[in-house]
Backbone bond lengths (Angstrom), bond angles and torsions (degrees), N, CA, C in turn:
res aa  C-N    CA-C-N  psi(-1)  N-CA   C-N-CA  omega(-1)  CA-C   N-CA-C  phi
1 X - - - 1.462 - - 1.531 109.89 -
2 X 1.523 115.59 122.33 1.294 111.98 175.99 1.551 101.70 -50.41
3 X 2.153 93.85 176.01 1.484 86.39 -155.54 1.775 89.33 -97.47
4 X 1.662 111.28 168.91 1.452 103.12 179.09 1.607 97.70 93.41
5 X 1.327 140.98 -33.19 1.275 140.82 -162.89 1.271 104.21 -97.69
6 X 1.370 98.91 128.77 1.628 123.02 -175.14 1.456 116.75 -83.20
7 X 0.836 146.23 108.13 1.697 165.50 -144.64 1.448 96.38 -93.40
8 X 1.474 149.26 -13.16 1.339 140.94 84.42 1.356 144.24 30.24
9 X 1.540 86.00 -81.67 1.961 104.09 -159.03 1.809 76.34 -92.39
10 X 1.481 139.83 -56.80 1.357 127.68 -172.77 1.730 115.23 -45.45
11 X 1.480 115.43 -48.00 1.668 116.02 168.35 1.111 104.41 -45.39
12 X 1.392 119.31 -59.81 1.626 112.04 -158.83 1.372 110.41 -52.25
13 X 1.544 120.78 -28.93 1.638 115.65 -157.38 1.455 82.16 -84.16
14 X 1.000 140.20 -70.29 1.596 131.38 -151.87 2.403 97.60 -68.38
15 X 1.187 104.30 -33.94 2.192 76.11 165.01 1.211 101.67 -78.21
16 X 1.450 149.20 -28.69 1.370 135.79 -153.81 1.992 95.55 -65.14
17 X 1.902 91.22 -46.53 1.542 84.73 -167.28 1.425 105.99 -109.77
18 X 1.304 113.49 47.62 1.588 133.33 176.82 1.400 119.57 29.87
19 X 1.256 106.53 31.91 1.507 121.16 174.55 1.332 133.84 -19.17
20 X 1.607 111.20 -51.80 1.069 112.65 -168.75 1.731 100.47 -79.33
21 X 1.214 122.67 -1.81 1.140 107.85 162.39 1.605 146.22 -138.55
22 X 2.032 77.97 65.26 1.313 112.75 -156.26 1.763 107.23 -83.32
23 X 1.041 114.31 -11.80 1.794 139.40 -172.91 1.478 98.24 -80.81
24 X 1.729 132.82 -45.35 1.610 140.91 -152.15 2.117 70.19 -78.00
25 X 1.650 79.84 169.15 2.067 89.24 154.79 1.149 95.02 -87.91
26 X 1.527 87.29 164.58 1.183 127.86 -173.98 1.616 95.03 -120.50
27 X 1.433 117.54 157.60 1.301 130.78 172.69 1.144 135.37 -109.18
28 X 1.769 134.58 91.72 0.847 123.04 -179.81 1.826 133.59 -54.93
29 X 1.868 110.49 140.28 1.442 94.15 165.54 1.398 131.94 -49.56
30 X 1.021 119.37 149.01 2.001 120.21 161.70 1.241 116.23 -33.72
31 X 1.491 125.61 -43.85 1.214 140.99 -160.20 2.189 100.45 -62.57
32 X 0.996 91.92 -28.86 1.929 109.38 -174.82 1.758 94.99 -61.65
33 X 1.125 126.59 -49.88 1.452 147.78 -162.27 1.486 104.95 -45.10
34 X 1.212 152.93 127.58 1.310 157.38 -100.11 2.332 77.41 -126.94
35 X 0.889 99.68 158.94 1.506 109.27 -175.12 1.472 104.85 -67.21
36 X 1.112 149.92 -107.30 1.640 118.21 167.45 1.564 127.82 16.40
37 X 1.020 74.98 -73.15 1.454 83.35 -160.87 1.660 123.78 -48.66
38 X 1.916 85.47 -49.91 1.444 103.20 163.84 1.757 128.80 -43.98
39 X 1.652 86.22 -57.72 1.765 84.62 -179.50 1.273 118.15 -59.53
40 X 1.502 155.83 -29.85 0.991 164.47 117.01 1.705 111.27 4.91
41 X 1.707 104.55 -70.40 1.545 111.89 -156.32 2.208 106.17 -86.40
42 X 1.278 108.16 -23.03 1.348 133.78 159.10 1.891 102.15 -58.18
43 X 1.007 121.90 -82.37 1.697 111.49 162.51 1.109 103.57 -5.47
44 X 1.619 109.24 -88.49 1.163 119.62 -157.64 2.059 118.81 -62.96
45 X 1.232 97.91 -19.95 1.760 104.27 -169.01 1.529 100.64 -69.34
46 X 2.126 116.50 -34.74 1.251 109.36 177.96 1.165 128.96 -81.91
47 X 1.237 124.52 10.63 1.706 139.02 140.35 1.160 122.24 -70.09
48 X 1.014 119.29 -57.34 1.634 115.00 166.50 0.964 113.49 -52.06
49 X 1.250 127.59 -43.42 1.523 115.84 -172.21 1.277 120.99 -80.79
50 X 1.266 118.30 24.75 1.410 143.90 -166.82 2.013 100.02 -108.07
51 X 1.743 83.13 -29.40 1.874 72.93 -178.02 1.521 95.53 -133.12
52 X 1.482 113.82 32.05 1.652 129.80 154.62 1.270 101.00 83.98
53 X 1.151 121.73 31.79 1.424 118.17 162.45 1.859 117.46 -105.14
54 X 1.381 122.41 155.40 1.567 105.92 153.37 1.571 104.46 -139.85
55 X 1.126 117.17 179.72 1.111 139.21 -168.33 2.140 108.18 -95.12
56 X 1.307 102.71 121.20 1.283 95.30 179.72 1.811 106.61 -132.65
57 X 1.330 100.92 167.73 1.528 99.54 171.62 1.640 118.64 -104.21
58 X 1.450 136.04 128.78 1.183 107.98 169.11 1.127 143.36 -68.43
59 X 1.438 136.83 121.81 1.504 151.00 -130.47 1.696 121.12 -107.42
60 X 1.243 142.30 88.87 1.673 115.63 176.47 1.348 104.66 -38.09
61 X 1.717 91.73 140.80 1.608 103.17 163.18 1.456 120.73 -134.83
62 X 1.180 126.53 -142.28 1.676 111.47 162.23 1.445 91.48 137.33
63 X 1.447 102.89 154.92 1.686 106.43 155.11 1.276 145.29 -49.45
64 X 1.555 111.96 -34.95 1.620 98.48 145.70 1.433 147.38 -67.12
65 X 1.299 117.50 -0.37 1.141 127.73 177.63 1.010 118.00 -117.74
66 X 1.311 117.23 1.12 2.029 119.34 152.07 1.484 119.41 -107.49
67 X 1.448 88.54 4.05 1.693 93.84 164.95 1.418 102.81 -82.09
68 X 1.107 134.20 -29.70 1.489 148.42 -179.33 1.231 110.02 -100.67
69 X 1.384 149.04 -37.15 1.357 142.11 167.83 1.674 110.02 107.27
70 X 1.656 107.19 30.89 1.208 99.12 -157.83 1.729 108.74 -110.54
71 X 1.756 98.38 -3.76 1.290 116.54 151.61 1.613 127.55 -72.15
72 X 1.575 127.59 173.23 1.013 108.19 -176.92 1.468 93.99 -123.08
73 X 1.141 150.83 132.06 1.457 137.54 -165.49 1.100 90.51 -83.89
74 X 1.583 120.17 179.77 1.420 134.67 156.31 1.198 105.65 -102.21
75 X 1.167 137.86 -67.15 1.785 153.76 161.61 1.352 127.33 -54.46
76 X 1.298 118.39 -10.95 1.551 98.85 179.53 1.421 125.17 -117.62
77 X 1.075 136.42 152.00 1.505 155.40 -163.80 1.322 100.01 -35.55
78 X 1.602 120.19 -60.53 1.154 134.46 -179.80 1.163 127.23 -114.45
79 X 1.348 130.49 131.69 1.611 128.73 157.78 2.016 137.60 -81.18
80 X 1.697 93.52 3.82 1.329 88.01 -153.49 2.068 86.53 -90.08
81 X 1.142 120.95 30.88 1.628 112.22 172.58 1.368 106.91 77.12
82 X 1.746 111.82 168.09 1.096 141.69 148.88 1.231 124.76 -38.40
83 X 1.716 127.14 -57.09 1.275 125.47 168.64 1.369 137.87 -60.46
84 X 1.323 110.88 -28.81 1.051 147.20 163.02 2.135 107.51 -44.35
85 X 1.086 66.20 -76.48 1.897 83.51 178.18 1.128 127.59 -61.46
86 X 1.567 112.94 -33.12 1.592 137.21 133.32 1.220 123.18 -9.13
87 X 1.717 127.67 -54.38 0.853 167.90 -130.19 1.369 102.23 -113.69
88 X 0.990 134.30 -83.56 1.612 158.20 176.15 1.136 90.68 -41.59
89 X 1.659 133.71 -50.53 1.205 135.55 -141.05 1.929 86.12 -89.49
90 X 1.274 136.86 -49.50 0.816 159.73 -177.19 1.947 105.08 -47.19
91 X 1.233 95.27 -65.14 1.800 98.19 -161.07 1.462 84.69 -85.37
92 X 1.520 154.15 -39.37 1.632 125.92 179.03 1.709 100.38 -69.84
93 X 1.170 138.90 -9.40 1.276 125.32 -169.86 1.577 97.41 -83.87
94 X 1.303 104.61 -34.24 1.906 119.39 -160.29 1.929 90.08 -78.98
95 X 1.395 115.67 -43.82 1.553 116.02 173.23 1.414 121.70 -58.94
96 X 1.717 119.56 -29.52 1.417 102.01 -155.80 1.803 86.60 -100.02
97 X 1.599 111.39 -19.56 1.699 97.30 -171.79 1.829 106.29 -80.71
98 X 1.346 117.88 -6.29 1.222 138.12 -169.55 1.330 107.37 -80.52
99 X 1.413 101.05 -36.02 2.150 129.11 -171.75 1.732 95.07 58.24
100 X 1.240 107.48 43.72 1.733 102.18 172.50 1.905 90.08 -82.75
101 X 1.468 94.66 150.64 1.587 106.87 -164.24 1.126 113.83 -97.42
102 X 1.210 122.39 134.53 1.439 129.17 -173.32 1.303 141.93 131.92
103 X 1.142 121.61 158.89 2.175 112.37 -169.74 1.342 113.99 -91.73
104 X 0.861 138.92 -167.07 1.519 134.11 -161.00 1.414 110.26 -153.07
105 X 1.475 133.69 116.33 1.303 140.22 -167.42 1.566 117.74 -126.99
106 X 1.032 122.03 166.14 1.449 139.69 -163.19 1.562 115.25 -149.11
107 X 1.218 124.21 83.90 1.321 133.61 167.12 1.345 118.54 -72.10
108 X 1.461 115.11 111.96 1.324 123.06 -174.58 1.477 95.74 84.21
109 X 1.960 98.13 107.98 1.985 80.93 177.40 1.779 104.31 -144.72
110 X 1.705 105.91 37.49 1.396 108.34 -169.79 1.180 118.48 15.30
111 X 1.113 144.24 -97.92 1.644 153.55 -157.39 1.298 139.19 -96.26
112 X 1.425 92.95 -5.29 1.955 136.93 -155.33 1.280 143.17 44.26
113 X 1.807 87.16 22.78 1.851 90.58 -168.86 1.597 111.23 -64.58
114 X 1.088 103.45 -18.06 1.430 104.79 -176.30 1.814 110.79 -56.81
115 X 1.770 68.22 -59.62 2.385 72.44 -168.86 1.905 103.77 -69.98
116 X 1.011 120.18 -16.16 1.233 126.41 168.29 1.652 127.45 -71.07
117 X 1.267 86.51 -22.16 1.671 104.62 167.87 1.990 95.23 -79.66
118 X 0.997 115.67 -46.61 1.697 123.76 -157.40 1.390 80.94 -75.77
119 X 1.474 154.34 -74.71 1.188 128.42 -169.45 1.354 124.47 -56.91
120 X 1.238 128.24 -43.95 1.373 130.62 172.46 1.629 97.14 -41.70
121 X 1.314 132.26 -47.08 1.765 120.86 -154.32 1.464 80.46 -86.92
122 X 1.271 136.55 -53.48 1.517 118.09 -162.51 1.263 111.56 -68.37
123 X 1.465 135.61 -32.16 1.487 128.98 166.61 1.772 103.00 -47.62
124 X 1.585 130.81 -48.16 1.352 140.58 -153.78 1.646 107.52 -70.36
125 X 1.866 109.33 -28.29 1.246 108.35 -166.80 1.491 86.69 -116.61
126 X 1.350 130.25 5.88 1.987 98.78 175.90 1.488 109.19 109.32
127 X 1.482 105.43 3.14 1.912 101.06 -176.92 0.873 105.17 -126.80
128 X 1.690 112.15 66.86 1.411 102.52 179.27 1.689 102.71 -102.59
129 X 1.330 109.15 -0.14 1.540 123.14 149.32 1.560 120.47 -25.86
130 X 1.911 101.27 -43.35 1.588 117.08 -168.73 1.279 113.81 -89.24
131 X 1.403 116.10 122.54 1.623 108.83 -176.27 1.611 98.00 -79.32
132 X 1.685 110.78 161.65 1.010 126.97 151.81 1.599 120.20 -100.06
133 X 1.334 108.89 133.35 1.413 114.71 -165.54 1.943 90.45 -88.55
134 X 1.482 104.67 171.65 1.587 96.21 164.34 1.607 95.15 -153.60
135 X 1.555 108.77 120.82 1.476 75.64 -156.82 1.852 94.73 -132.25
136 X 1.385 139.40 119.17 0.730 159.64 -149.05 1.661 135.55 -163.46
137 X 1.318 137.78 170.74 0.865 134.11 -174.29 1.249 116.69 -103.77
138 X 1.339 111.75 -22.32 1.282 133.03 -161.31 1.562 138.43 28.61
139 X 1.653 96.19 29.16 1.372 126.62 159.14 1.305 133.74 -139.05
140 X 1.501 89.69 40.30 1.726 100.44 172.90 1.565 115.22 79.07
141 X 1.407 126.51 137.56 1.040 113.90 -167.73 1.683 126.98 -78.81
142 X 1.193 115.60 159.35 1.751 125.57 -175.58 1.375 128.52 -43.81
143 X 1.242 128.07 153.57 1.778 115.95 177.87 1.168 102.46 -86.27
144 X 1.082 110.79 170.41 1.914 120.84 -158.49 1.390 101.06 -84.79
145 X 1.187 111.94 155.17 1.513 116.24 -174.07 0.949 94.20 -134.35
146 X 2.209 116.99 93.79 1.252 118.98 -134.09 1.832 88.51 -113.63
147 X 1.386 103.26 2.78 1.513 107.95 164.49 1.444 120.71 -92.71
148 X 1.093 131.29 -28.09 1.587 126.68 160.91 1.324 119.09 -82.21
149 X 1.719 116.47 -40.66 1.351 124.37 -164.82 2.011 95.15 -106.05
150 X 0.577 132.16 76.57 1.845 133.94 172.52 1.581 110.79 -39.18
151 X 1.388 96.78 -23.47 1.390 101.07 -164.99 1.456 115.27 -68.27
152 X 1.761 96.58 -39.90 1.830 114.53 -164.16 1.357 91.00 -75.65
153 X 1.176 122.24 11.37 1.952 112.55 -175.52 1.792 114.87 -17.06
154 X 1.084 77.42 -90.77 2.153 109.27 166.27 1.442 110.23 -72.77
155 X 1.106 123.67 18.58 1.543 119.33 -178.30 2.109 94.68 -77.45
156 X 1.678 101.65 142.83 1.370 118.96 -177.51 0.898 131.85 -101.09
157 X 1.413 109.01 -30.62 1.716 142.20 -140.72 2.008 83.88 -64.51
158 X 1.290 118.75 -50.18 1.547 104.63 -158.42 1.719 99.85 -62.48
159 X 1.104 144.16 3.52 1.791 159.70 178.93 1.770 95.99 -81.29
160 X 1.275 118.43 -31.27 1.729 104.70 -153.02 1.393 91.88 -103.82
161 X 1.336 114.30 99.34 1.407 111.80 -178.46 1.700 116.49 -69.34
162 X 1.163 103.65 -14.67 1.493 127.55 -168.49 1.855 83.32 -56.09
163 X 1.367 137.28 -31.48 1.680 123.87 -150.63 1.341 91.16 -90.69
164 X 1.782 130.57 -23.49 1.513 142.50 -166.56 1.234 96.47 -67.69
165 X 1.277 135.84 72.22 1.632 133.50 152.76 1.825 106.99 -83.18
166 X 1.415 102.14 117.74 1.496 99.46 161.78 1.443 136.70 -52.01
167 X 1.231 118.92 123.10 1.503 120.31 152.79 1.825 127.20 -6.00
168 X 1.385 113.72 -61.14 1.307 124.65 164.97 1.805 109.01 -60.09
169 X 1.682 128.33 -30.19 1.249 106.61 175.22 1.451 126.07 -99.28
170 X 1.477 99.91 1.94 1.503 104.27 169.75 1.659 108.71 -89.27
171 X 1.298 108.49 -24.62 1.746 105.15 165.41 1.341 122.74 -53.22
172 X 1.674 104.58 -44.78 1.447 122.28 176.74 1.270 114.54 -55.36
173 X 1.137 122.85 -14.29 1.413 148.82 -173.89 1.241 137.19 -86.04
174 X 1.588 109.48 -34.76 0.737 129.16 135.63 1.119 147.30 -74.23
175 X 1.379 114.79 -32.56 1.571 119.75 149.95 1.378 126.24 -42.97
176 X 1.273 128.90 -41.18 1.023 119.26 -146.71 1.647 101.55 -97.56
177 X 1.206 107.19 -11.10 1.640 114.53 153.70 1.557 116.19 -79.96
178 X 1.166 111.39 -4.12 1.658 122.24 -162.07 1.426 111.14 28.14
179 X 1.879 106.45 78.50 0.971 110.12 170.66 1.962 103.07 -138.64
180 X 1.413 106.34 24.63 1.332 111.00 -167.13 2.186 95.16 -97.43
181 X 1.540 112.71 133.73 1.200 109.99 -151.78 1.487 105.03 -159.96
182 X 1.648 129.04 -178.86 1.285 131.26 -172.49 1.891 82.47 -82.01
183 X 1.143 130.63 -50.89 1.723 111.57 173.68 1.247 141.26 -113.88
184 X 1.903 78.61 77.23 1.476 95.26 160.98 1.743 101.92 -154.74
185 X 1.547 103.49 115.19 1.613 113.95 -146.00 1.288 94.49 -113.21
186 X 1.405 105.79 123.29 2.018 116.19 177.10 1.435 93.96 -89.61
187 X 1.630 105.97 142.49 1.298 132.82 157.11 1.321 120.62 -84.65
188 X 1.677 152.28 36.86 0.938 109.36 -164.25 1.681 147.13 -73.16
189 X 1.086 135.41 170.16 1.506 121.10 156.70 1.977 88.76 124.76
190 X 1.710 108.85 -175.48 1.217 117.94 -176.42 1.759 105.09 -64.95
191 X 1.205 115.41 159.20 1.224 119.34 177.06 1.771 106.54 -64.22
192 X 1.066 114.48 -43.02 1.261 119.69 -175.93 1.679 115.10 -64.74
193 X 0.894 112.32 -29.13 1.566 124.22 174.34 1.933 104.78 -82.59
194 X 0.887 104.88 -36.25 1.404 114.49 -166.49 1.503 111.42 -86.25
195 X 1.663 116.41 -61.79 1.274 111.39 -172.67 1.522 125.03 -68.65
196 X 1.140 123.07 10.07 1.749 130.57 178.24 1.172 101.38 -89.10
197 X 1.180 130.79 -56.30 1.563 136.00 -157.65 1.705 90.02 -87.26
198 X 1.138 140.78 -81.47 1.266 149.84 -164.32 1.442 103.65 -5.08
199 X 1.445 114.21 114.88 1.456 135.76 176.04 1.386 106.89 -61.14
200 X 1.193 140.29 48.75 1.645 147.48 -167.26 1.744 88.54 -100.82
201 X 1.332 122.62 138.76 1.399 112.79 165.38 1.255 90.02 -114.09
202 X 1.431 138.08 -43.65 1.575 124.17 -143.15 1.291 85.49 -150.62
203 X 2.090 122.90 141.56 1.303 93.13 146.06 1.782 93.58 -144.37
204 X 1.324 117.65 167.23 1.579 125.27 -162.91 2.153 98.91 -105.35
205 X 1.468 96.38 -4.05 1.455 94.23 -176.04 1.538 105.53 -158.24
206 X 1.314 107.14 129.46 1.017 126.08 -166.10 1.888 137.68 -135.56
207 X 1.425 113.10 67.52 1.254 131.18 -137.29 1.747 88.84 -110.47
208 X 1.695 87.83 113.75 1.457 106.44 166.01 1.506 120.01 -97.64
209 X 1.394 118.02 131.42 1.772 125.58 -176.36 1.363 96.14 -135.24
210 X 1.114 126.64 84.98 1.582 98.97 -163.56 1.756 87.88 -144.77
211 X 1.307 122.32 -7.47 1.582 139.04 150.51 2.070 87.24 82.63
212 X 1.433 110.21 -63.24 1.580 107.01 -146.73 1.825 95.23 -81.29
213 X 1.294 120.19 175.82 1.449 129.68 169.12 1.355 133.19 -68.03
214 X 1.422 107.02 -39.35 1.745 113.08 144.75 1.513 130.16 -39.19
215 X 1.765 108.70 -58.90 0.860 127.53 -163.57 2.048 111.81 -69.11
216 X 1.107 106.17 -40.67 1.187 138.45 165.99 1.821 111.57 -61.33
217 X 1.077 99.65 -73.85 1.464 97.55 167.22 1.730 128.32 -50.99
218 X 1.368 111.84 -32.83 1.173 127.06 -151.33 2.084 90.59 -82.89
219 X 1.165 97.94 -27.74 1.488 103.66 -170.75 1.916 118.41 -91.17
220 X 1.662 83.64 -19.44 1.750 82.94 172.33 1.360 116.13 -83.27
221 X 1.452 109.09 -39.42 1.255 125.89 -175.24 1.589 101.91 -60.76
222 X 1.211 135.49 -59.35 1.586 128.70 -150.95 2.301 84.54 -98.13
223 X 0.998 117.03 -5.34 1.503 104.89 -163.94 1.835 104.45 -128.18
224 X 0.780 106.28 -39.82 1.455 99.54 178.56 1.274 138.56 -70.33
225 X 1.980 113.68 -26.10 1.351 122.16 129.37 1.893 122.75 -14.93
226 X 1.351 88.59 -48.67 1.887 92.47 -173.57 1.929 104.19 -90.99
227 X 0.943 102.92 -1.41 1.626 94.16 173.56 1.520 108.42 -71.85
228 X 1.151 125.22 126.35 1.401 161.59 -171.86 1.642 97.24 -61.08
229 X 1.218 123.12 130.90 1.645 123.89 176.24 1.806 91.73 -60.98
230 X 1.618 121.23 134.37 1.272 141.66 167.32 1.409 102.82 74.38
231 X 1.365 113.88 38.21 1.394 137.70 159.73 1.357 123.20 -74.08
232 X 1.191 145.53 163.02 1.703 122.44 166.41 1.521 81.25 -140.16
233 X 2.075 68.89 148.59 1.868 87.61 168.52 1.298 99.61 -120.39
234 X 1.581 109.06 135.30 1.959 119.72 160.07 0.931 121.13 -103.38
235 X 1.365 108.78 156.64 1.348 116.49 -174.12 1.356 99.53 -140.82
236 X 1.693 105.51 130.70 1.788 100.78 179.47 1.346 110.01 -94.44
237 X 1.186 110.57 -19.95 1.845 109.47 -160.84 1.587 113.36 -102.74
238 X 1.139 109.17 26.57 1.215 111.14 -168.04 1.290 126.58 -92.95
239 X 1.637 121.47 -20.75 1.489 135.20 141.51 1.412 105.23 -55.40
240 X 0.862 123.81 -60.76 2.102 142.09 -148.28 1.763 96.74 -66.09
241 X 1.319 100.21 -60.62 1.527 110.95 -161.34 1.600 109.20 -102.59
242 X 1.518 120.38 130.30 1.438 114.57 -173.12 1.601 95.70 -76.98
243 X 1.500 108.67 -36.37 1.527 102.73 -160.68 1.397 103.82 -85.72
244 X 0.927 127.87 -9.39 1.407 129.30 140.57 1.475 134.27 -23.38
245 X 1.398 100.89 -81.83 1.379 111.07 156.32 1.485 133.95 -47.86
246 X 1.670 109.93 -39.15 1.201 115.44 -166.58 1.797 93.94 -77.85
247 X 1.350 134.55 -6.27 1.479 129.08 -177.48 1.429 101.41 -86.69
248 X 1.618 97.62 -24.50 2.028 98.30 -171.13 1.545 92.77 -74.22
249 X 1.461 126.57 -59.92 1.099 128.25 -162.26 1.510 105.40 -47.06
250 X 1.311 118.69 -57.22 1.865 131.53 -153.96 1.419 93.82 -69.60
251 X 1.624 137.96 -31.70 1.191 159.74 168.68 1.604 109.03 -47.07
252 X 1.195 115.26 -58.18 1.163 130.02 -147.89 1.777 96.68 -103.33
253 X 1.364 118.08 -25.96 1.240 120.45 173.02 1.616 116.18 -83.05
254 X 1.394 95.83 -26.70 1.964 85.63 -178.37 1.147 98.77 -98.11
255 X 1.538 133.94 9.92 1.640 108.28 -174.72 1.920 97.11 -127.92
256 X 1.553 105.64 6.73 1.510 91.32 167.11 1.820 111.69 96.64
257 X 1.061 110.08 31.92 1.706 107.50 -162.67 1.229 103.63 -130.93
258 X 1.256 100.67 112.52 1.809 126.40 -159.24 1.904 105.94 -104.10
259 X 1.235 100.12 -7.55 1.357 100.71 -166.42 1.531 122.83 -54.26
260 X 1.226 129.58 140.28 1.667 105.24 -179.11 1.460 121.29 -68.56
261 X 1.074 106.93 142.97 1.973 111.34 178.78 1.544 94.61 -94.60
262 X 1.276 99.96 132.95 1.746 108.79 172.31 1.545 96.73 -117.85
263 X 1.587 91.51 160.93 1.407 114.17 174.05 1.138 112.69 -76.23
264 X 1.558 130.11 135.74 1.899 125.18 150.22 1.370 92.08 -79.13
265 X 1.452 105.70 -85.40 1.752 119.12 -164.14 1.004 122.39 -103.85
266 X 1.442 127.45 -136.05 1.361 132.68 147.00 1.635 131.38 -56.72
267 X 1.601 101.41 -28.61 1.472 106.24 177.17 1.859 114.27 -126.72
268 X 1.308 95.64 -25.56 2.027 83.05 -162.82 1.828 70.45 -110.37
269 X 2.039 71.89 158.63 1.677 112.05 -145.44 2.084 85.27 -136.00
270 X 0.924 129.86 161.84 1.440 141.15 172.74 1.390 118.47 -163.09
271 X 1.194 118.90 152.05 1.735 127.86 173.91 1.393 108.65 -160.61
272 X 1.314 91.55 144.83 1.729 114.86 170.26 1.368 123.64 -70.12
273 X 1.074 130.58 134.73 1.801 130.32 -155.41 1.509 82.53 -99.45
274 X 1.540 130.61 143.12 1.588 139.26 173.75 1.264 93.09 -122.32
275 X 0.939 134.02 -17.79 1.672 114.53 -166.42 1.739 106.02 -142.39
């Protein structure tokens, strides 16, 4: 174990993303299912799910591909991998020894292993001062609003009911790590409804999951103003999703932000705020 590393915060990343049972299959959503096929087996999944069943595909999985997030778990908190979490684990450690000011949030957080990972490290280093935001809809994300946003044209994501985790089971979720507390503050509702009003003054971390161009956009624009100079912003969808990217880019071009974007993985990208 590198040195400084808490034997702790390393368990948590491999149950958050159920690691050790990254070798069994894994199950893909319906939504994966070739267009045919789908409309057909989608029919049928919203009956079942009428008596709590759904319809899945069986998936390769394995340890390299939840080191990367490129599996889909069935069981665990989080899907976005090891590297991923790596990551997170990395830029609040680099914020709190830095004392750059501010709480740390997660837009779009399916299951909450993510932001549940972010309290566990800030209890480990002394910031438990810093709330964690969690900020979501917790009914799956919005249909494209293919007249303002051009981008979400063909966007799907509001079809995969699989992302609709309730509010009440991401609490549960936190509980059961007993890390659910006065700071750790749910957002619910659309980002757009949510991020204007949101009592956020400052934050040192700033992790976008939000997959579509709205969703993405909607969070730099009302949130990144408040990122703290030597703050970092992430971005998960930014390999995965074109319109993703294309909100970071159009973002980053009208407001002047030269900073370098680095790679995590295959898809999420991060940078340090200088100015």
């Amino acid at each position: 174990m590198e040195k400084g590393k808490s034997g702790y915060i390393e368990l948590l990343k491999k149950t958050l993303t159920d690691f050790h049972h990254a070798n069994q299959e894994a199950y893909k959503p319906l939504h994966a299912a070739p267009g045919f096929v789908n409309k057909i087996m989608r029919t049928r999944d919203k009956l079942y799910r009428m008596f709590g069943y759904s319809i899945c595909k069986i998936n390769a999985s394995g340890e390299a591909l939840r080191m990367e997030g490129r599996d889909w778990p069935a069981h665990a908190e989080t899907m976005i991998g090891i590297k991923r979490l790596e990551n997170i684990e990395q830029c609040i450690r680099e914020a709190v020894e830095n004392n750059v000011d501010g709480d740390v949030i997660e837009l779009g957080v399916w299951r909450g292993g993510a932001t549940i990972f972010m309290r566990a490290l800030l209890n480990e280093l002394d910031g438990a001062n810093r709330n964690v935001w969690v900020a979501d809809s917790f009914e799956g994300l919005p249909r494209p609003d293919k007249k303002k946003y051009p981008a979400d044209k063909n966007d799907r994501h509001f079809l995969f009911g699989e992302l609709a985790v309730s509010l009440e089971e991401v609490k549960h979720n936190f509980e059961k790590y007993g890390l659910l507390g006065d700071n750790v503050k749910f957002l619910k509702g659309w980002f757009k409804d949510t991020l204007p009003n949101a009592s956020i003054q400052k934050l040192s971390v700033l992790r976008l999951d939000g997959d579509m161009y709205e969703s993405t956009m909607d969070g730099l624009v009302h949130l990144y103003p408040k990122l703290s100079k030597g703050g970092f912003l992430i971005v998960d969808d930014w390999g995965a999703v074109p319109a993703c990217k294309k909100a970071v880019d159009d973002y980053r071009m009208e407001n002047g932000i030269s900073e370098e974007i680095k790679k995590i993985d295959w898809t999420g990208v991060y940078w340090r705020k200088e100015n």
